[in-house]
SEFISE-350479 format. One record per residue: residue in one letter; x, y, z of N, C-alpha, C in turn. Coordinates in nm, 4 decimals. Atoms other than C-alpha are relative to their C-alpha. Example, Ala and Ser with C-alpha at 12.3 -4.5 7.8 and 13.67 -1.06 7.14 Angstrom:
// residues 2
<"A",<0.0890,-0.1190,0.0000>,<1.2300,-0.4500,0.7800>,<0.0900,0.1200,0.0000>>
<"S",<-0.0820,-0.1190,-0.0060>,<1.3670,-0.1060,0.7140>,<-0.0770,0.1090,0.0730>>
// end
This chain:
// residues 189
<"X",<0.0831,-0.1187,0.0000>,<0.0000,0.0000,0.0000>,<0.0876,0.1253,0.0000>>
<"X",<-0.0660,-0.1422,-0.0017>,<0.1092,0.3633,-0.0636>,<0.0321,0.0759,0.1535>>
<"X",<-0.0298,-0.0293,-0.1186>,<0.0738,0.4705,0.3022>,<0.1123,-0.0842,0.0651>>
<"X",<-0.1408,0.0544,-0.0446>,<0.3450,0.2139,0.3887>,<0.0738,0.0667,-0.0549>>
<"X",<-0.1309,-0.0884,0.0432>,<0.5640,0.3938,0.1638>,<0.0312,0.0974,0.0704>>
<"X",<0.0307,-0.0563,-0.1340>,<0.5250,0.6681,0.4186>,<0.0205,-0.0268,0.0970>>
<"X",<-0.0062,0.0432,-0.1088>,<0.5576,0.4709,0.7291>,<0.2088,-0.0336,-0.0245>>
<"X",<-0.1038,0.1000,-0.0216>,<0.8450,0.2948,0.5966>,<0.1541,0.0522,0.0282>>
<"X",<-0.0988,-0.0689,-0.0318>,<1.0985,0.5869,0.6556>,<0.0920,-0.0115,0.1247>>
<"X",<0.0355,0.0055,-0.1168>,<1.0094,0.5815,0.9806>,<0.0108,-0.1014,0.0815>>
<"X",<-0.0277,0.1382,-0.1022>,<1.0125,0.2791,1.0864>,<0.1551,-0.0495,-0.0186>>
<"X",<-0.1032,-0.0390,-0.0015>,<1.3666,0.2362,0.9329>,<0.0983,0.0952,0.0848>>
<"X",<-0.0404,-0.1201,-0.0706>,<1.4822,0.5522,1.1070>,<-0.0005,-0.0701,0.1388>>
<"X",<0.0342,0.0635,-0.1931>,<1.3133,0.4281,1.4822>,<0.0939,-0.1359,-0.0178>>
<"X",<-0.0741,0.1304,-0.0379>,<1.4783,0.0677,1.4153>,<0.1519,-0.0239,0.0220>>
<"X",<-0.1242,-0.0371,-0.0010>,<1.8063,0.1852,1.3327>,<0.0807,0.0699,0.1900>>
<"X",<0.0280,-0.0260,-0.1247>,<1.7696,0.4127,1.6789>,<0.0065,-0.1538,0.0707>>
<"X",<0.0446,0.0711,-0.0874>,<1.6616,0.1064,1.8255>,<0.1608,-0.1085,0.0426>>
<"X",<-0.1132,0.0541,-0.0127>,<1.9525,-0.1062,1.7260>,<0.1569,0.0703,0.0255>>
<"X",<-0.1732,-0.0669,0.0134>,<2.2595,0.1485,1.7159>,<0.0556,0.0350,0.1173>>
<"X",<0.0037,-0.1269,-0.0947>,<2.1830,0.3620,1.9974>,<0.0816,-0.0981,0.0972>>
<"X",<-0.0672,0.0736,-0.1590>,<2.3714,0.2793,2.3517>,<-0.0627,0.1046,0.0909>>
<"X",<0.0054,-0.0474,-0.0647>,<2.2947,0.3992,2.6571>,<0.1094,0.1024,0.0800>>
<"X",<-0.0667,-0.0775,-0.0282>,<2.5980,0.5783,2.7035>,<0.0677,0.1214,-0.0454>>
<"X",<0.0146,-0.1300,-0.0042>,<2.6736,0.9457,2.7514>,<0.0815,0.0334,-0.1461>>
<"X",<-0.1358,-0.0498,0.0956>,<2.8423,1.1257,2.4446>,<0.0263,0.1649,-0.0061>>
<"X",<-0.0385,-0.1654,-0.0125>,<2.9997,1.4582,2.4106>,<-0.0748,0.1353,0.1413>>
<"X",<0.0577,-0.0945,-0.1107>,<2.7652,1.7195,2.5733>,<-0.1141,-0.0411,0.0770>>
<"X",<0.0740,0.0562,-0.0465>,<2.5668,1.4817,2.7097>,<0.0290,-0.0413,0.1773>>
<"X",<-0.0402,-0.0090,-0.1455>,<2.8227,1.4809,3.0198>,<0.0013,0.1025,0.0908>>
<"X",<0.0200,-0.1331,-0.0954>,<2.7834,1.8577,3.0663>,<-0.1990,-0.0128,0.0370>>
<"X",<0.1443,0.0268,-0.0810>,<2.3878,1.7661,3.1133>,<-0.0358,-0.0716,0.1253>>
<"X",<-0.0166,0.0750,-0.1372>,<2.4100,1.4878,3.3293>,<0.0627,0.0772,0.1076>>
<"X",<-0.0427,-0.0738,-0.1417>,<2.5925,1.7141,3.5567>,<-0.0586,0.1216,0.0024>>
<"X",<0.1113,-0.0646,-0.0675>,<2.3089,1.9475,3.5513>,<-0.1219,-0.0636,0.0286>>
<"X",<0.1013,0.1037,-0.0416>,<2.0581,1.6814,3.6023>,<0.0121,-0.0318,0.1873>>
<"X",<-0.1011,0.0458,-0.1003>,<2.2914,1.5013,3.8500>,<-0.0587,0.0548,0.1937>>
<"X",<0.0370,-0.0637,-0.1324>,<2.2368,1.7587,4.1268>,<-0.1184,0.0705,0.0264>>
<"X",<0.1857,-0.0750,-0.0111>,<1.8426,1.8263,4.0662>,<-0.0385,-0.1486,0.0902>>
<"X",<0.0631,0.1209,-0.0149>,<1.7939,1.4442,4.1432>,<0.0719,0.0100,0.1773>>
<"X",<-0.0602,0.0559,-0.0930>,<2.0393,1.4653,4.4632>,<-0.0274,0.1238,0.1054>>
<"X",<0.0420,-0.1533,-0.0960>,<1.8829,1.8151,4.5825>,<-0.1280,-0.0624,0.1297>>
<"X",<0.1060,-0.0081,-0.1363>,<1.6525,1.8110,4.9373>,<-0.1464,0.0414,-0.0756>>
<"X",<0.1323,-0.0438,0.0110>,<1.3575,2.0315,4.8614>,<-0.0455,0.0791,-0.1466>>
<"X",<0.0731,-0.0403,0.1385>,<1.1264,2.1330,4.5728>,<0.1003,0.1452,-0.0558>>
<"X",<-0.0696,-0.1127,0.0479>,<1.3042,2.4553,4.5917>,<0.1520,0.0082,-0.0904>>
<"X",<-0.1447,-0.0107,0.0067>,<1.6607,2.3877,4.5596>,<-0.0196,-0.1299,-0.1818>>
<"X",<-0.0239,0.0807,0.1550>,<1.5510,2.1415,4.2389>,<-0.0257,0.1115,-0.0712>>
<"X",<0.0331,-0.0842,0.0894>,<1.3544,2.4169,4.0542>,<0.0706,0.0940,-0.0208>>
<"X",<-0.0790,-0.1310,0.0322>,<1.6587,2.7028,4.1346>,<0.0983,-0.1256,-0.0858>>
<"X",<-0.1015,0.0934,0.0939>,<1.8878,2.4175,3.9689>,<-0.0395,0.0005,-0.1589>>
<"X",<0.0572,-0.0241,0.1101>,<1.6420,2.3685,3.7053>,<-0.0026,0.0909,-0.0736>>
<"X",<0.0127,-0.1349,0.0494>,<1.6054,2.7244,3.6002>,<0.1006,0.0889,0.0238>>
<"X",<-0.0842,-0.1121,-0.0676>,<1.9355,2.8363,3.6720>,<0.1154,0.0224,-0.1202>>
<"X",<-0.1021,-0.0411,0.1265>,<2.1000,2.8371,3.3272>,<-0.0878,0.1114,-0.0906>>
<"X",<0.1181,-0.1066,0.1049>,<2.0436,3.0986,3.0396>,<-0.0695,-0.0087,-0.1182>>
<"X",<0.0502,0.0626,0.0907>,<1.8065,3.0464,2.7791>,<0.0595,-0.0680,-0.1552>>
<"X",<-0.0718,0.1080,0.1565>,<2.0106,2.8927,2.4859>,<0.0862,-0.0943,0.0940>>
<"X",<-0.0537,0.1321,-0.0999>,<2.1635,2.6478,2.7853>,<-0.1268,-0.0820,0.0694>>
<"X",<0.0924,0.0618,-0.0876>,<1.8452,2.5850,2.9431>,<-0.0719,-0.1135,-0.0617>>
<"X",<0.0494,0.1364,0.0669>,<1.7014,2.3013,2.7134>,<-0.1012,-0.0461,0.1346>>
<"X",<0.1380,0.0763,-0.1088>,<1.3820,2.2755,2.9875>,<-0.0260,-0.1311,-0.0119>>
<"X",<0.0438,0.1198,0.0504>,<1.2323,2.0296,2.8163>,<0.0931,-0.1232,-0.0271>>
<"X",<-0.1151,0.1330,0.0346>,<1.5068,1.7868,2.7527>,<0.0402,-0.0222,0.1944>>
<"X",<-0.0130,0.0528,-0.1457>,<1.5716,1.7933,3.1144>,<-0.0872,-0.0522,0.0832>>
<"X",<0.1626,0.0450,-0.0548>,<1.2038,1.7740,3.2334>,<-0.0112,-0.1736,-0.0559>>
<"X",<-0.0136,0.1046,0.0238>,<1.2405,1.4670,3.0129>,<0.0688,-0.1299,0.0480>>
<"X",<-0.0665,0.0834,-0.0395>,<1.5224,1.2916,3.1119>,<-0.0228,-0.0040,0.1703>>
<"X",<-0.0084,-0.0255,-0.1032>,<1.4296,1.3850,3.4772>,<-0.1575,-0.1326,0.0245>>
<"X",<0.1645,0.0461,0.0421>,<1.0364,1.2337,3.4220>,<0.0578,-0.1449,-0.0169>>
<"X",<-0.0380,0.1235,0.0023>,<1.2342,0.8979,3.2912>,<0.0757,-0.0298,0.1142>>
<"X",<-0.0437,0.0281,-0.0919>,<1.4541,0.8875,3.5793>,<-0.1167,-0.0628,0.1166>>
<"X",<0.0752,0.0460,-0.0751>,<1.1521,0.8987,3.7878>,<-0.0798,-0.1520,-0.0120>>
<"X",<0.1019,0.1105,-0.0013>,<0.9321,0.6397,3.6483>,<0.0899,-0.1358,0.0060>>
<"X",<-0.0951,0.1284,-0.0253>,<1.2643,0.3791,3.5697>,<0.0631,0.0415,0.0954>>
<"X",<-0.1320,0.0095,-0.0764>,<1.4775,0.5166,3.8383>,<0.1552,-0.0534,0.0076>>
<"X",<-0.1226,0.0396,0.0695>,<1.7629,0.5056,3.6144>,<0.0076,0.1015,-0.0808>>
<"X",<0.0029,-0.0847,0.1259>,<1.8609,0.7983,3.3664>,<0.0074,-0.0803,-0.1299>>
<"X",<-0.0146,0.0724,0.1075>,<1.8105,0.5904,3.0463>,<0.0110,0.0702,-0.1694>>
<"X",<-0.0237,-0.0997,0.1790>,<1.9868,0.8083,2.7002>,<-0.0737,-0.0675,-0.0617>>
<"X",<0.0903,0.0501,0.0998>,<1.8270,0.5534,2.5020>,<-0.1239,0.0095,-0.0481>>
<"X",<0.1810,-0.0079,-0.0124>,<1.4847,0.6019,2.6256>,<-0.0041,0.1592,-0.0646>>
<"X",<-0.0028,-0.1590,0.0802>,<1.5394,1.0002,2.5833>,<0.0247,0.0023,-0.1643>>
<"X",<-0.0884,-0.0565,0.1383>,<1.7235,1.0007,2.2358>,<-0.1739,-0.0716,-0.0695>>
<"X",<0.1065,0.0606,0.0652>,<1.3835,0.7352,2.1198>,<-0.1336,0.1091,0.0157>>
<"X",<0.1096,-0.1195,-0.0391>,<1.1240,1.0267,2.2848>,<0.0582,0.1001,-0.0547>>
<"X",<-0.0556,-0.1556,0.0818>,<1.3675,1.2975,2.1574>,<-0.0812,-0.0144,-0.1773>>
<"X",<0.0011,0.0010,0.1198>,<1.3211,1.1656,1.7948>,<-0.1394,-0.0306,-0.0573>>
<"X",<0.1480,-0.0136,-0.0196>,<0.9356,1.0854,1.8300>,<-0.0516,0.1594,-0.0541>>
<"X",<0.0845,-0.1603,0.0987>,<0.8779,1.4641,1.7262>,<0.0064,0.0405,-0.1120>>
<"X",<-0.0191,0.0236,0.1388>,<0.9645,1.3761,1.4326>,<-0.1335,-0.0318,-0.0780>>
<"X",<0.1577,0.0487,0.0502>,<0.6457,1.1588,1.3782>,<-0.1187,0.1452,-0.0105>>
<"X",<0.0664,-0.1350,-0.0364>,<0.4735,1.5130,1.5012>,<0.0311,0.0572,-0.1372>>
<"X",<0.0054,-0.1283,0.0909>,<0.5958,1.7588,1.2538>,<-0.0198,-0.1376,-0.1325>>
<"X",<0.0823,0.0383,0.1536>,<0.5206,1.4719,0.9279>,<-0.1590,0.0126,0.0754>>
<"X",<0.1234,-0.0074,-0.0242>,<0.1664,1.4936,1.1215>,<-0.0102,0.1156,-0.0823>>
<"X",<-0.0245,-0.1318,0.0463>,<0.2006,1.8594,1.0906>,<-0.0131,0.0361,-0.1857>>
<"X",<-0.0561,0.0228,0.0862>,<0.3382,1.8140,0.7338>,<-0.1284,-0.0528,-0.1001>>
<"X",<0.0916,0.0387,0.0514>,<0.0320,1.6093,0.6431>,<-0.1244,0.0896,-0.0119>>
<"X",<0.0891,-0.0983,-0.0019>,<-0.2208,1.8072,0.7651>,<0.0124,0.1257,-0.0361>>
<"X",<-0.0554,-0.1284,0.0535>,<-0.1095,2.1420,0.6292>,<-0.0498,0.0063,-0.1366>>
<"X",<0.0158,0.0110,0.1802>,<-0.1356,2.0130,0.2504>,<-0.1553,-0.0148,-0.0043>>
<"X",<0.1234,-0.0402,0.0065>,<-0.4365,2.1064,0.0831>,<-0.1102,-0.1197,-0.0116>>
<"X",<0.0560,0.1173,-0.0164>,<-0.7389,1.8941,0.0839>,<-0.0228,-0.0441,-0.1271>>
<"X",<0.0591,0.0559,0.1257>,<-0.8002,1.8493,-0.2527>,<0.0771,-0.1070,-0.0983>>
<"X",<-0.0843,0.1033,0.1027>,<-0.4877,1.6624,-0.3792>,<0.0280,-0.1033,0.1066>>
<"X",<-0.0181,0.1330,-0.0741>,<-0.3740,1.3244,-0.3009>,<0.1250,0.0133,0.1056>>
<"X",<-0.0742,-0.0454,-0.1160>,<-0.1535,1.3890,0.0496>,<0.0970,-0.0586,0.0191>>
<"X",<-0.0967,0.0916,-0.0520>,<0.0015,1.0802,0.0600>,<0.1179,-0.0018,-0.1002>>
<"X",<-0.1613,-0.0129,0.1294>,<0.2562,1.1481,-0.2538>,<0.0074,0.1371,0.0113>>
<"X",<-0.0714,-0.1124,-0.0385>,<0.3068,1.4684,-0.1048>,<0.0416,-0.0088,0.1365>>
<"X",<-0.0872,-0.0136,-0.1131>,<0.4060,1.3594,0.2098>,<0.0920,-0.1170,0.0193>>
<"X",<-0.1324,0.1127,-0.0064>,<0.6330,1.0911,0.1190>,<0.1162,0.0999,-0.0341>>
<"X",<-0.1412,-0.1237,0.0098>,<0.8929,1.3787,0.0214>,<0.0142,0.0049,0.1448>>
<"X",<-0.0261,-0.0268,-0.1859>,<0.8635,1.4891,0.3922>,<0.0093,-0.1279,0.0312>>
<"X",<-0.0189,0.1258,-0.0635>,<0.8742,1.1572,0.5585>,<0.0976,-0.0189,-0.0356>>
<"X",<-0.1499,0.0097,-0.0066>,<1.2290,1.1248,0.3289>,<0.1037,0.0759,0.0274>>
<"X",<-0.0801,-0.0984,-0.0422>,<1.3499,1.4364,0.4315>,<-0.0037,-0.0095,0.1670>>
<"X",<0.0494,0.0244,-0.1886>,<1.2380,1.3713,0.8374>,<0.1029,-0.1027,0.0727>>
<"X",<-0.1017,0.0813,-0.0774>,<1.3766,1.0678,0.8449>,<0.1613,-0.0867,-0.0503>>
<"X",<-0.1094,0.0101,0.0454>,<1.6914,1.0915,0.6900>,<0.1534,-0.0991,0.1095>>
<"X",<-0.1203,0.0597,-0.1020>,<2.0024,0.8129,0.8895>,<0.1271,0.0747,-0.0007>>
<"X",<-0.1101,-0.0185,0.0153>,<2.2931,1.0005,0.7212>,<0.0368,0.1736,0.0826>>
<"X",<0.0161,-0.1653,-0.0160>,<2.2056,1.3785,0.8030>,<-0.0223,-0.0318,0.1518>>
<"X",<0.0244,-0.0262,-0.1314>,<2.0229,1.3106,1.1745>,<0.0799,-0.1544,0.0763>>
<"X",<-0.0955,0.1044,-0.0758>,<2.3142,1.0386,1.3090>,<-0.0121,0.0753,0.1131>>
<"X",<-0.0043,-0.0996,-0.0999>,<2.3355,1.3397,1.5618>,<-0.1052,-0.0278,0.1210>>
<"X",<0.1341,0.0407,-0.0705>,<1.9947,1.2745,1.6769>,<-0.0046,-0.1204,0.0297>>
<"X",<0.0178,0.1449,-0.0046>,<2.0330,0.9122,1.6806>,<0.0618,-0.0113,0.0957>>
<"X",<-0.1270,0.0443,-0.0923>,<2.3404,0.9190,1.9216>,<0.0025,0.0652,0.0996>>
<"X",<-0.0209,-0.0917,-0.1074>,<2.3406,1.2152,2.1478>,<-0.1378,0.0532,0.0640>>
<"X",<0.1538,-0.0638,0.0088>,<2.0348,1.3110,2.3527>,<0.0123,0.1211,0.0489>>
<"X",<-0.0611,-0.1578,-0.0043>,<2.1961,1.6428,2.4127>,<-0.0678,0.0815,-0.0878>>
<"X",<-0.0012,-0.0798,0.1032>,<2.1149,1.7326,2.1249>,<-0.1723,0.0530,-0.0701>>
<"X",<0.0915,0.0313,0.0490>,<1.7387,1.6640,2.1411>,<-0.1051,0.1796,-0.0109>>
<"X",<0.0416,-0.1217,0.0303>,<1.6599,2.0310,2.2219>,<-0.0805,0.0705,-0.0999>>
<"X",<0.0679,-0.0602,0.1190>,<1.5986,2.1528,1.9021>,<-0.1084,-0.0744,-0.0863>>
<"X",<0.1241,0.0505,0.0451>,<1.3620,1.8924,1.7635>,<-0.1200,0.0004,0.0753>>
<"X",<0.1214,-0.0696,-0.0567>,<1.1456,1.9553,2.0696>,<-0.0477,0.1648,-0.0486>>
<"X",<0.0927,-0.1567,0.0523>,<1.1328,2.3413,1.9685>,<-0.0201,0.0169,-0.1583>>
<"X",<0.0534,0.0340,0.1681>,<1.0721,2.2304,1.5886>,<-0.1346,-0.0692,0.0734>>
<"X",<0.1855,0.0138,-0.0593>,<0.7447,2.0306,1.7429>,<-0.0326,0.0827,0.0934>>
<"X",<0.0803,-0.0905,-0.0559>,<0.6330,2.3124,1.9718>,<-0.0122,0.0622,-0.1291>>
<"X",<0.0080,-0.0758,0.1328>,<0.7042,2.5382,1.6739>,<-0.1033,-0.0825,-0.0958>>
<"X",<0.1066,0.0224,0.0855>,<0.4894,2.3329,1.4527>,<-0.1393,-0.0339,0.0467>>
<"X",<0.0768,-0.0220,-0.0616>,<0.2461,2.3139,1.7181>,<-0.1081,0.1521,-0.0128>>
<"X",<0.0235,-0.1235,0.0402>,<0.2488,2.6563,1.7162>,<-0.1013,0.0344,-0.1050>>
<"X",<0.1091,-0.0560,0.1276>,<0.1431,2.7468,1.3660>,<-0.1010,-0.0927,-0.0443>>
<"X",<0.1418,0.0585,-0.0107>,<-0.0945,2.4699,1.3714>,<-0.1114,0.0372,0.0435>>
<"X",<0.0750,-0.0566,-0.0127>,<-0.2730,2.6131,1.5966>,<-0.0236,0.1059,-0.0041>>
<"X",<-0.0084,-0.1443,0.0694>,<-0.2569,3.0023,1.4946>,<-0.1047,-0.0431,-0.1589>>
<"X",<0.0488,0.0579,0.1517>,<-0.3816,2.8311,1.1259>,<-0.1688,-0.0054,0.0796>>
<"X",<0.1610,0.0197,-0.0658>,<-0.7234,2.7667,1.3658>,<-0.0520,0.1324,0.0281>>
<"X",<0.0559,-0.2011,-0.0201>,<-0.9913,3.0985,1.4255>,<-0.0448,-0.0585,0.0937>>
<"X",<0.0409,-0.0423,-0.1268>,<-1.1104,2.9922,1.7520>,<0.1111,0.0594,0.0906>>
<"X",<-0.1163,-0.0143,-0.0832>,<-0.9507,3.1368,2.0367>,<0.0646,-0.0435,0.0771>>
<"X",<-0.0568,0.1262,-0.0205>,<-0.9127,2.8616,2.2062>,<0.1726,-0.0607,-0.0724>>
<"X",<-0.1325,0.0634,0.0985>,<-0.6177,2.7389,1.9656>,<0.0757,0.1747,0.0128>>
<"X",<-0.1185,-0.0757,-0.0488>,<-0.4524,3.1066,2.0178>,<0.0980,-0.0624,0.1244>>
<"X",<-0.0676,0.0751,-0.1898>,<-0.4104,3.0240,2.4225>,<0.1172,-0.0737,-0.0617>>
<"X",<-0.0516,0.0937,0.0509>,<-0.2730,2.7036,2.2752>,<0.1582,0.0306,-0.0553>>
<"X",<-0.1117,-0.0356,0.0830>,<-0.0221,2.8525,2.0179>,<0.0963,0.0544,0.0828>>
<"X",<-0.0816,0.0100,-0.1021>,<0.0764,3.0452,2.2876>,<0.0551,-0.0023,0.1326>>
<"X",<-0.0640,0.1331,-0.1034>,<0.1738,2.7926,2.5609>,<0.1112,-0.0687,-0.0828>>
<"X",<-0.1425,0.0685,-0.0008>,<0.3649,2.6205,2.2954>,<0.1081,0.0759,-0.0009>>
<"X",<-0.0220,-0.0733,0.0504>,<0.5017,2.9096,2.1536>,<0.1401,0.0441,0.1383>>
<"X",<-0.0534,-0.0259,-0.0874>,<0.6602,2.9470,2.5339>,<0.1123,-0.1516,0.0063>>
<"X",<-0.0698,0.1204,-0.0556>,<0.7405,2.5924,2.5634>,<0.0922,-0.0173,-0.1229>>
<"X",<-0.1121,-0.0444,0.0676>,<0.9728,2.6387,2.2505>,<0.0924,0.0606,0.0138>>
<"X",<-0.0770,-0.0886,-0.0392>,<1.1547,2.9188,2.3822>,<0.0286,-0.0738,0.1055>>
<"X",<-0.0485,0.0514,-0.0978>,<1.2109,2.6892,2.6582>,<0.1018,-0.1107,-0.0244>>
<"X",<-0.0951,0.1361,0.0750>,<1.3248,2.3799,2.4454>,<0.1601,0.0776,-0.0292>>
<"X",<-0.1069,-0.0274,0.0393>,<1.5740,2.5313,2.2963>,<0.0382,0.2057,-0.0494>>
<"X",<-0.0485,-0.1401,0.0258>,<1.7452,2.9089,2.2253>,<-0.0686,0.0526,-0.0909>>
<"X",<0.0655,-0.0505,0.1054>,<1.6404,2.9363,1.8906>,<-0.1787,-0.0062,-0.0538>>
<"X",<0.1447,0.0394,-0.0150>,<1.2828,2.8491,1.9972>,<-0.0841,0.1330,0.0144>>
<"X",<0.0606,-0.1464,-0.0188>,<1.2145,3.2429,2.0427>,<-0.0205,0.0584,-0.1037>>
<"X",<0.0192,-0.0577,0.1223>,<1.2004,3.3218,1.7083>,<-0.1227,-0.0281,-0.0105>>
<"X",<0.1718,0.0826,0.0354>,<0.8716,3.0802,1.7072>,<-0.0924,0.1406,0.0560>>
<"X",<0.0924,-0.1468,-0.0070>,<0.7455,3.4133,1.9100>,<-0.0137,0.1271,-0.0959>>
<"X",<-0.0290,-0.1142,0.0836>,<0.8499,3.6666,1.6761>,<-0.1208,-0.0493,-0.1165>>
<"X",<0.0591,0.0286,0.0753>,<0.7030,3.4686,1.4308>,<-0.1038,-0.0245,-0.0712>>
<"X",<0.1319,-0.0111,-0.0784>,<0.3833,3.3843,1.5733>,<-0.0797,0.1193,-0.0085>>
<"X",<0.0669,-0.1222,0.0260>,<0.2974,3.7475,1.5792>,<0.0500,0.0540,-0.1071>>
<"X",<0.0312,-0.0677,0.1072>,<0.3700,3.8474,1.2536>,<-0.0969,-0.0763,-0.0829>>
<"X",<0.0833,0.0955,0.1526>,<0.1990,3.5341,1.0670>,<-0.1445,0.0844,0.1305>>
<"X",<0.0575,-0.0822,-0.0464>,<-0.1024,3.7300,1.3616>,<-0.0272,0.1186,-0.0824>>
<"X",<0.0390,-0.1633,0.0670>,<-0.0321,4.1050,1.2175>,<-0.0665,-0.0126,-0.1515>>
<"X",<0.0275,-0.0107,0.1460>,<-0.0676,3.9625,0.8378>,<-0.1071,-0.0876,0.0242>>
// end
């Protein structure tokens, strides 16, 4: 079927992940763990959240920490593998995105097999496959396409929405603040 052609990027991509990946740290993945490190080994709510919030926004990667912090809890183990497999999950998001966007009248699915080979490319996102350091920016690419998803909607409801993510981008990652700038001009026009 044609929709497998579509899937089958994807599932390639995740299996590869599945088999390559290790659980152990690489590059700037040791300067995280040692801001993790001492949120998990802190006393009181307080002294985690000044830890949490105590870098500056193009260091602060919220969300990647909220993440790996969230898996710690439930395995009580920091597991990269598990992160780098949830990091790369927002992938599936923005071909959602990707799908739904294109117009309704033509056939979607041979326009979103381009995207699906550009998404889930092995040679280009190795980066993503290996380091979950690095996952930052594909969370503020899915807020960001969150974003203008919902902005694209006229209730106001889906503003709110746009922006919450619109915040939680600027939180993912540095270059996630542009998604605000952006936000209000696709607004002004």
């Amino acid at each position: 079927s044609i929709k497998f052609l579509v899937f089958l990027p994807a599932l390639i991509y995740f299996y590869s992940i599945y088999a390559y990946t290790t659980n152990i740290p690489f590059s700037d993945d040791y300067n995280r763990l040692d801001r993790i490190i001492p949120i998990i080994q802190s006393d009181t709510l307080r002294e985690k959240l000044e830890i949490l919030l105590s870098y500056s926004l193009e260091q602060l990667l919220l969300v990647n920490k909220v993440v790996i912090l969230l898996i710690y809890s439930i395995w009580g183990e920091i597991d990269l593998k598990l992160a780098i497999i949830f990091g790369n999950s927002t992938l599936l998001g923005l071909l959602f995105f990707a799908y739904k966007t294109l117009p309704e009248k033509r056939e979607k699915i041979f326009l979103v097999l381009p995207a699906a080979l550009l998404l889930f490319q092995l040679k280009e996102n190795w980066i993503y496959m290996t380091w979950s350091a690095s996952h930052g920016c594909l969370y503020a690419l899915f807020f960001s396409g969150l974003v203008f998803y919902f902005l694209e909607k006229s209730p106001i409801k889906y503003f709110f929405g746009a922006g919450f993510f619109a915040i939680c981008s600027a939180l993912s990652f540095g270059s996630g603040v542009a998604t605000l700038a952006t936000g209000w001009l696709i607004l002004i026009i």
